[in-house]
C-alpha positions as CSV (number, residue, x, y, z in Angstrom):
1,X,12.8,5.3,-5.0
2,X,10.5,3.0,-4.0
3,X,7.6,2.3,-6.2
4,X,3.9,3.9,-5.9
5,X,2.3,0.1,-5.5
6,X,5.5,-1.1,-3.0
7,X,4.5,2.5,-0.9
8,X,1.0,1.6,-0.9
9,X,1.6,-1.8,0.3
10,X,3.2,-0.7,3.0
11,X,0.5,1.9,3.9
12,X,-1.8,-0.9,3.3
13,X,0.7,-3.5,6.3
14,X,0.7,-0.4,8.2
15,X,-3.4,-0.4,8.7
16,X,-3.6,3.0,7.4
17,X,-6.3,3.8,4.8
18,X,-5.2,5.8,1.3
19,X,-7.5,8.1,-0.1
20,X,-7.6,8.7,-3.9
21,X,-9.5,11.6,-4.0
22,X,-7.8,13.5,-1.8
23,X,-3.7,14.0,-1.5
24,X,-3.8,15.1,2.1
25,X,-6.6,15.4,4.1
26,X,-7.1,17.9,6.6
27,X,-7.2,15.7,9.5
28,X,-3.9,13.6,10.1
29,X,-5.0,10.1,8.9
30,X,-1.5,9.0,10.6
31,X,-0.1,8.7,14.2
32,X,3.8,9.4,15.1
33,X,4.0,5.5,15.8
34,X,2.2,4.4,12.4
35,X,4.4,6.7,10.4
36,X,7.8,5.4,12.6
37,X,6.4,1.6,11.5
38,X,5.6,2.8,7.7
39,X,9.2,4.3,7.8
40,X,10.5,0.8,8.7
41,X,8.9,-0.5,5.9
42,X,9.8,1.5,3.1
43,X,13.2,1.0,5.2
44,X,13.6,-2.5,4.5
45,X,14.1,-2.1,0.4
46,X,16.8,0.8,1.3
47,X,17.9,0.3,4.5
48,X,19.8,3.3,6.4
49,X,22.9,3.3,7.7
50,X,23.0,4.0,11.4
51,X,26.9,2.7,11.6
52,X,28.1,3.6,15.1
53,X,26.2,6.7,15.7
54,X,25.7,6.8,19.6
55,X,21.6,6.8,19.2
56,X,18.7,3.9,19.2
57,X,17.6,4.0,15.6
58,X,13.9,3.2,16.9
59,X,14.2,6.2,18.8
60,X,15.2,8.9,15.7
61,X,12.7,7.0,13.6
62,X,9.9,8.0,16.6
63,X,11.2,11.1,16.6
64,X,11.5,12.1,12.8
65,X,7.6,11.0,12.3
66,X,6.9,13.0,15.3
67,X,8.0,16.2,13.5
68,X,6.4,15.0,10.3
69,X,3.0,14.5,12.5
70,X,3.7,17.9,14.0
71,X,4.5,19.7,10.8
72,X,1.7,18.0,9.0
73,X,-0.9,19.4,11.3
74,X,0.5,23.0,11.3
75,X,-0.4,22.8,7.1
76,X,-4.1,22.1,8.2
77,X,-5.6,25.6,7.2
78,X,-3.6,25.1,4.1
79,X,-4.9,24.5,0.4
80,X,-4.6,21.2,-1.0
81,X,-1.9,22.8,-3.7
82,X,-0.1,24.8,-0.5
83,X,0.0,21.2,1.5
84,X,1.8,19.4,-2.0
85,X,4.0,22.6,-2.8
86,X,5.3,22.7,0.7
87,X,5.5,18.7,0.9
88,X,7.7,18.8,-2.4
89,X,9.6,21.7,-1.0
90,X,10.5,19.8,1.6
91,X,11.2,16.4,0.0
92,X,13.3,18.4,-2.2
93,X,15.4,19.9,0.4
94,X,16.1,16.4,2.5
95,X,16.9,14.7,-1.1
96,X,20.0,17.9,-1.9
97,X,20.8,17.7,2.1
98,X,21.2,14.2,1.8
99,X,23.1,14.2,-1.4
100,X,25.8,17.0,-0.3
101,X,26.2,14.8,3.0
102,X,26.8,12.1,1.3
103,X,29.4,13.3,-1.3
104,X,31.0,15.3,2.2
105,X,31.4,12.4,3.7
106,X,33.1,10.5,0.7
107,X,35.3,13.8,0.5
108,X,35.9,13.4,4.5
109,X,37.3,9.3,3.3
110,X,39.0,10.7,0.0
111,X,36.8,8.0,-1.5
112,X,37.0,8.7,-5.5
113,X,33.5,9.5,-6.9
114,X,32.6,7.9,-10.2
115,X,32.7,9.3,-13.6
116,X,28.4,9.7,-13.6
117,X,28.8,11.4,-10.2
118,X,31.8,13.6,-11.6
119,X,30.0,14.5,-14.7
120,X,26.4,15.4,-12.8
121,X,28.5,17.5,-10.2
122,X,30.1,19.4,-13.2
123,X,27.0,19.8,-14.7
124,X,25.4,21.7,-11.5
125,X,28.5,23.9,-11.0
126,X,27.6,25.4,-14.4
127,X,24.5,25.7,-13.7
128,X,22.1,23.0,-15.7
């Protein structure tokens, strides 16, 4: 996770303008291609894995913060509260999705997870 001052810098090289007083406005303050370069950024502190996947990596970032744009502007009748409950929502549900790809995928390699990761998954299966 990236720091708020780091994510702001990068908003900031990305010639976008942040509003304090407001946590989304209601028009989009952010084009596809602006997003695509601010997701670069933030990229190059954690950078993704595209391995061999059979796709231009420019190409799904384009696309991704074209649904973002998309989705962004459907939420533009929406309360202030509404827009940050369904933003977290969503946040929340890419952060599990990623998570139970990743530990599939270690499954997939029979790659050994470590005693933190065995101890957190234990901890969910019993619910807390």
């Amino acid at each position: 996770m990236q720091e708020p001052r780091a994510v702001l810098a990068c908003v900031h090289r990305a010639g976008l303008q942040w509003s304090h007083r407001l946590y989304w406005p209601p028009a989009m303050p952010i084009k596809p291609e602006q997003l695509a370069a601010l997701i670069r950024e933030v990229e190059q502190d954690d950078p993704i894995d595209f391995a061999d996947l059979p796709f231009n990596d420019a190409e799904l970032r384009e696309l991704v913060a074209s649904h973002l744009c998309d989705m962004a502007a459907a939420m533009d009748n929406f309360s202030t509260e509404d827009r940050l409950l369904t933003l977290l929502a969503v946040s929340a549900k890419l952060v599990l999705e990623n998570l139970v790809l990743h530990l599939q995928l270690l499954r997939s390699h029979d790659v050994p997870t470590s005693d933190s990761v065995d101890a957190l998954l234990s901890r969910l299966r019993k619910g807390g």
